[in-house]
C-alpha positions as CSV (number, residue, x, y, z in Angstrom):
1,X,21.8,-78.1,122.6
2,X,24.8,-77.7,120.8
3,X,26.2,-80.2,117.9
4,X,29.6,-81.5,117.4
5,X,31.3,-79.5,114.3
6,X,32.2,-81.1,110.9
7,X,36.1,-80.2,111.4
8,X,35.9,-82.1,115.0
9,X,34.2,-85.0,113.0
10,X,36.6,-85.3,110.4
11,X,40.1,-84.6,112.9
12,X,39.0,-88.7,113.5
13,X,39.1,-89.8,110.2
14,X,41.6,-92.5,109.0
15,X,44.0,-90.8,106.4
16,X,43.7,-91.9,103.2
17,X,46.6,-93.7,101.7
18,X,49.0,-92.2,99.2
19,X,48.4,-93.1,95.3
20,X,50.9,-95.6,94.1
21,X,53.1,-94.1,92.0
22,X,53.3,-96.2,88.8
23,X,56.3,-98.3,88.4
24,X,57.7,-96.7,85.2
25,X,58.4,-99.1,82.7
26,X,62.2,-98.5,82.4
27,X,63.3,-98.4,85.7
28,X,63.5,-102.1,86.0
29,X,65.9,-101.9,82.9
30,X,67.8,-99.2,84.9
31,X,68.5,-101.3,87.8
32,X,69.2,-104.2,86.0
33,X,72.1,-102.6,84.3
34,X,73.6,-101.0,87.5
35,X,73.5,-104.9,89.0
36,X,75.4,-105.7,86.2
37,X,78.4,-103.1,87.0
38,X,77.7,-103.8,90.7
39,X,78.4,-107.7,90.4
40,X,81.0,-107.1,87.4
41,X,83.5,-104.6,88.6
42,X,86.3,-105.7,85.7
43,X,83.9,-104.0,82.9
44,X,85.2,-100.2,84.3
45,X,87.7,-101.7,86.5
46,X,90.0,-103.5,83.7
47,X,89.6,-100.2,81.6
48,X,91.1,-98.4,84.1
49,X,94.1,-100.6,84.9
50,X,95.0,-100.8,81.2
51,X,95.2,-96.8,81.0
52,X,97.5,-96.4,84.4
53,X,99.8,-99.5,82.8
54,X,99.1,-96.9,79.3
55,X,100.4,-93.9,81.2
56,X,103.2,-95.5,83.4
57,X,104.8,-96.9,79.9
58,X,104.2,-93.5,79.0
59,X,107.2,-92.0,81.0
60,X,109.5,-94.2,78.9
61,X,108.0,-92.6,75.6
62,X,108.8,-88.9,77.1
63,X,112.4,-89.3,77.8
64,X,112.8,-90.5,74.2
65,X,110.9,-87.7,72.5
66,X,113.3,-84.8,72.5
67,X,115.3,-87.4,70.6
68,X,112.1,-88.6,68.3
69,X,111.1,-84.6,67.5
70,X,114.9,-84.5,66.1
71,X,114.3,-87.2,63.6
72,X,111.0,-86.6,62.5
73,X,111.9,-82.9,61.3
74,X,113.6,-84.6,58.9
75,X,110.7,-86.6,57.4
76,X,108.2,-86.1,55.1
77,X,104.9,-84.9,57.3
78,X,103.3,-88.0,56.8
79,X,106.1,-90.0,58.2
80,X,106.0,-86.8,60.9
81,X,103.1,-87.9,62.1
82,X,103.1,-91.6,61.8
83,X,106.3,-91.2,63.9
84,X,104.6,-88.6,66.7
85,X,101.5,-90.0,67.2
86,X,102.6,-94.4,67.3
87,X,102.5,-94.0,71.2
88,X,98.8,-92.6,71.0
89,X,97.1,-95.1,68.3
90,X,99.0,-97.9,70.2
91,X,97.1,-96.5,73.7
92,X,93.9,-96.2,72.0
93,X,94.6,-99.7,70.1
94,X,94.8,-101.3,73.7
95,X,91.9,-99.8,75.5
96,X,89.7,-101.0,72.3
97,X,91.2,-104.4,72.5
98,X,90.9,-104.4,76.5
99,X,87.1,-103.7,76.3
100,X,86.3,-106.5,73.3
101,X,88.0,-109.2,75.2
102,X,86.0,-108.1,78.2
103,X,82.6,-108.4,75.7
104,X,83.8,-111.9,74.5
105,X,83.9,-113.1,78.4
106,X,81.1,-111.3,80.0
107,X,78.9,-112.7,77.2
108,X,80.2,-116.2,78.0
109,X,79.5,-115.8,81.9
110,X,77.0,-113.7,82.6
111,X,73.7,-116.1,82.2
112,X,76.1,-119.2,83.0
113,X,77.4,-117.9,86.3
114,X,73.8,-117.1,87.6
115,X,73.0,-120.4,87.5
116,X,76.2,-121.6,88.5
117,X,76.3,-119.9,91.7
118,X,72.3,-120.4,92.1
119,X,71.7,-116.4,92.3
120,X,69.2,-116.7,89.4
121,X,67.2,-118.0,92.1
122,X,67.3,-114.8,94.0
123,X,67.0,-112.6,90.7
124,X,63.6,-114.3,89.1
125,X,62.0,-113.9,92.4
126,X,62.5,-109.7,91.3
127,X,59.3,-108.1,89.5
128,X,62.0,-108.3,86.5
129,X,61.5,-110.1,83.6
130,X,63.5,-112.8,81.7
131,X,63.7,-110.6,78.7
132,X,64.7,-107.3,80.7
133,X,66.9,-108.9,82.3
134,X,69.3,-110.4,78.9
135,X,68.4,-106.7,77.5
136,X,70.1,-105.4,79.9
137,X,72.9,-108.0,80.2
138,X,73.3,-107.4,76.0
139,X,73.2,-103.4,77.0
140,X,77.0,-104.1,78.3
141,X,79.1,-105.1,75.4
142,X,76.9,-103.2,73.0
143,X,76.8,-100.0,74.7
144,X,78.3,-99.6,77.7
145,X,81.6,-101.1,77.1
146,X,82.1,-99.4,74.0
147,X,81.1,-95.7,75.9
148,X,83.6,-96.3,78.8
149,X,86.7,-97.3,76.4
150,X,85.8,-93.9,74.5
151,X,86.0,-92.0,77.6
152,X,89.2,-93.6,78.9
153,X,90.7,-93.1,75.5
154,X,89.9,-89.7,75.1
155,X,91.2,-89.2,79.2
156,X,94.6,-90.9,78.4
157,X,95.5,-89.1,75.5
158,X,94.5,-85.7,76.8
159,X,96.8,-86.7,79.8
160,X,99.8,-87.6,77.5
161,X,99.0,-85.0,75.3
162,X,99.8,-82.6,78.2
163,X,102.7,-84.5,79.1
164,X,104.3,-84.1,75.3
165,X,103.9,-80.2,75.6
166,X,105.6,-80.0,79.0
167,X,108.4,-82.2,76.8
168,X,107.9,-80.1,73.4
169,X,108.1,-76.5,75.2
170,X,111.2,-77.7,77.5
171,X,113.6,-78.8,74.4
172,X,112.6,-75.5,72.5
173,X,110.1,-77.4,70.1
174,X,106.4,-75.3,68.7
175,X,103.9,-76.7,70.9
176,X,101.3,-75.4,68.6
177,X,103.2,-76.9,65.6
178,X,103.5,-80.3,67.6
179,X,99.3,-80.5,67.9
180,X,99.0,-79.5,64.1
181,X,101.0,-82.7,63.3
182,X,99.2,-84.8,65.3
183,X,95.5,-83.4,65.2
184,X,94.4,-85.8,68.1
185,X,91.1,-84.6,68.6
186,X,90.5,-85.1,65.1
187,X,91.0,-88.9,65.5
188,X,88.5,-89.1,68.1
189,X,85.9,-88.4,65.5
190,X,87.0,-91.6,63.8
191,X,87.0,-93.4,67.3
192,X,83.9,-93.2,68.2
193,X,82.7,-93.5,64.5
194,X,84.2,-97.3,64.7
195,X,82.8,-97.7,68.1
196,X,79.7,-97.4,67.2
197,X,80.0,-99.1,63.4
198,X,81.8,-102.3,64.5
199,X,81.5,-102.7,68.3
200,X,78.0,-101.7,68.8
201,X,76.4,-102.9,65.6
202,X,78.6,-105.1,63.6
203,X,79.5,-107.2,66.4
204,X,76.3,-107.3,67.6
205,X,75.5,-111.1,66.5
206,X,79.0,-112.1,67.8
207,X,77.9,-111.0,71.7
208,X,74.5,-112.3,71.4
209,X,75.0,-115.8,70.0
210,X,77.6,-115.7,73.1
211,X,74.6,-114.5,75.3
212,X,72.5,-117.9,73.7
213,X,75.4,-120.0,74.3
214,X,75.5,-119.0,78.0
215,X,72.0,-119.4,79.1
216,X,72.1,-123.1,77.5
217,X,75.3,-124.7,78.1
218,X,75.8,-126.7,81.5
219,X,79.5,-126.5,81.6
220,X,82.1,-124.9,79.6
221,X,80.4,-122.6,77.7
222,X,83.4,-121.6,75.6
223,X,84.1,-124.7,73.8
224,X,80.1,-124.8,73.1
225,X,80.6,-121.7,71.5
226,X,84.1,-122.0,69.6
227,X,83.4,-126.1,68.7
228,X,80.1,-125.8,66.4
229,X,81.8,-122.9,64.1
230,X,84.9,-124.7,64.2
231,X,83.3,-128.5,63.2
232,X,81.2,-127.0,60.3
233,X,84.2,-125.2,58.6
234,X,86.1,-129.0,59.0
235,X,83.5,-130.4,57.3
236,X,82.7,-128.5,55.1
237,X,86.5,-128.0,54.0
238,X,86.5,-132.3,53.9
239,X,82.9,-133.2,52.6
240,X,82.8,-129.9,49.2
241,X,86.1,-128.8,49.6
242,X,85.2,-125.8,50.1
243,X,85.4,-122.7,52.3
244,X,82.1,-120.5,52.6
245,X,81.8,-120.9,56.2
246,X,85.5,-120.4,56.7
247,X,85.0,-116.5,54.6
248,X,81.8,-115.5,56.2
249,X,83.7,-115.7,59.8
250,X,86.5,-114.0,58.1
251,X,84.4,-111.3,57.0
252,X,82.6,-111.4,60.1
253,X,85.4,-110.4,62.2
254,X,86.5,-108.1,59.9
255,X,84.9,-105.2,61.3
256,X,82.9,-104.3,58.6
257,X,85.3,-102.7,56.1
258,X,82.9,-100.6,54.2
259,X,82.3,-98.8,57.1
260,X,85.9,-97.4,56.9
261,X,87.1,-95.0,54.5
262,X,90.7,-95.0,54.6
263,X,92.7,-97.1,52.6
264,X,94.5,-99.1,55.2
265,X,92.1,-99.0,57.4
266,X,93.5,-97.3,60.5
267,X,90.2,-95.8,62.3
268,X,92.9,-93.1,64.0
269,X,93.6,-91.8,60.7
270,X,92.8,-88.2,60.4
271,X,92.7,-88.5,56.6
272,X,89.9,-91.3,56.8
273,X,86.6,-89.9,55.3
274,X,83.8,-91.9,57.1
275,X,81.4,-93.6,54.6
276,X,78.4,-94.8,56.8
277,X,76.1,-94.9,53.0
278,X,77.6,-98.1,52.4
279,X,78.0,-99.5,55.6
280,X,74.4,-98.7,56.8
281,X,73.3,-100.1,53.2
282,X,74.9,-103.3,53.5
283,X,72.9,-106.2,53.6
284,X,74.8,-108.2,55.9
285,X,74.5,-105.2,59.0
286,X,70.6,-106.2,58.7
287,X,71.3,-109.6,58.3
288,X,73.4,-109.8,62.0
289,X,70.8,-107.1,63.5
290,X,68.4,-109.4,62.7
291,X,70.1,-112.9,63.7
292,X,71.2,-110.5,67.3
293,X,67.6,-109.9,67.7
294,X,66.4,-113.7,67.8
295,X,70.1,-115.1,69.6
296,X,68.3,-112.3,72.8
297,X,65.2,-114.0,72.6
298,X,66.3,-117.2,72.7
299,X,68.5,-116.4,75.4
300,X,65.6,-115.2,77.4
301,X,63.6,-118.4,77.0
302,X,65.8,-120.7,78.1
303,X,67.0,-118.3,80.9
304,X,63.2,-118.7,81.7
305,X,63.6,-122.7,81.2
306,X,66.6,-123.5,82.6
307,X,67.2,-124.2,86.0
308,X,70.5,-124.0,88.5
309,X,73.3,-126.3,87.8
């Protein structure tokens, strides 16, 4: 009598299910950030239009600049390059300017709208937390925005820089001496220095008291956030005569001069010598950090709380 073998006995067992693989605990941050792009197109989108609008003004530049190399030889070589390089600090002037007023009203909408078109709804019933989810939203203006204006700066001007060469070496110019005066790829340096200074950190309590406004107000959310600031410097101008308020806005918005080295403050300047002892040491970086930190959480308590309008 024969008996039935152990590898027939087991061909019949059920197979045993795969181990989960453990949800890793940034992915859902991950996600959350490519929905952002996904749903808001105009953060990479505006970018771009403002450097093909950059490039087709451009042309106009070029058939001036035989005529602009023939002056300049005459000036002094700071003048030189003040006059040389005006069509690239203006460029990179425009793209930085494009992507803060895209901050200002993607801080302003993005917790609003949710609720306004009733997809929060469809988002909180996502394994994703309230506070991932205004991380993530706060990841745009403070990081991404700032990365892609870099990249579109540094892409324009390498385009026009090619485009002045052709120019230069066609009216019997030195290429070689025409990149000495402007030493472009030296004022990247300072670029990305005042990116990450003033757009990433100083401006930090600007986009997330922005964030707080939009996950509380029912309607309007820009007057809730210009009104308050602009009703306590009114008062206090009428009730002490004075203007504290008024200055700390003013030096607020300034950018955080001590974070620029340069006398008149151009970030472009090739002769700025970055000073981040001061900047990092100054009490009112910390101060906004810290003020940032509690404007997110807030925001993610009330996006938790409030419900569509």
């Amino acid at each position: 009598m024969t008996t039935p073998s152990n590898a027939v006995n087991g061909a019949f067992e059920p197979p045993r299910p795969a181990p989960a693989a453990a949800l890793q605990p940034t992915r859902p941050f991950y996600w959350s950030v490519r929905r952002e792009l996904f749903e808001y197109r105009s953060i990479y989108l505006a970018p771009l239009a403002i450097s093909g609008v950059i490039l087709l003004g451009f042309v106009f530049v070029l058939v001036r600049l035989p005529r602009t190399l023939q002056r300049a030889m005459a000036m002094e070589p700071m003048a030189q390059r003040h006059s040389l390089t005006q069509p690239f600090d203006f460029a990179a002037g425009l793209i930085m300017a494009a992507a803060f007023i895209i901050s200002i009203f993607y801080a302003l909408d993005s917790l609003y709208g949710e609720r306004r078109d009733r997809s929060i709804l469809f988002w909180k019933s996502l394994p994703v937390s309230d506070l991932t989810t205004v991380l993530a939203k706060a990841s745009i203006p403070l990081l991404v925005l700032p990365v892609i204006a870099f990249a579109a700066t540094f892409v324009v001007e390498t385009i026009m820089l090619l485009f002045s060469s052709a120019v230069v070496a066609g009216s019997g110019f030195s290429v070689a001496e025409f990149w000495n005066r402007l030493e472009l790829y030296r004022t990247m340096w300072g670029l990305a220095y005042h990116l990450v200074t003033v757009h990433m950190l100083w401006y930090a309590p600007l986009y997330c008291w922005l964030f707080l406004i939009s996950a509380w107000s029912r309607r309007t959310p820009f007057l809730w956030a210009v009104l308050p600031p602009f009703a306590v410097v009114i008062f206090e101008k009428i009730a002490f005569h004075t203007a504290y308020f008024s200055n700390f806005l003013i030096y607020r918005f300034s950018g955080g001069r001590e974070a620029m080295g340069s006398a008149n403050g151009n970030v472009l300047d090739p002769e700025m010598h970055m000073t981040p002892g001061p900047f990092l040491t100054d009490p009112g970086l910390w101060l906004g950090l810290v003020f940032a930190a509690v404007f997110l959480f807030l925001a993610a308590r009330l996006r938790r709380q409030r419900s569509p309008l």
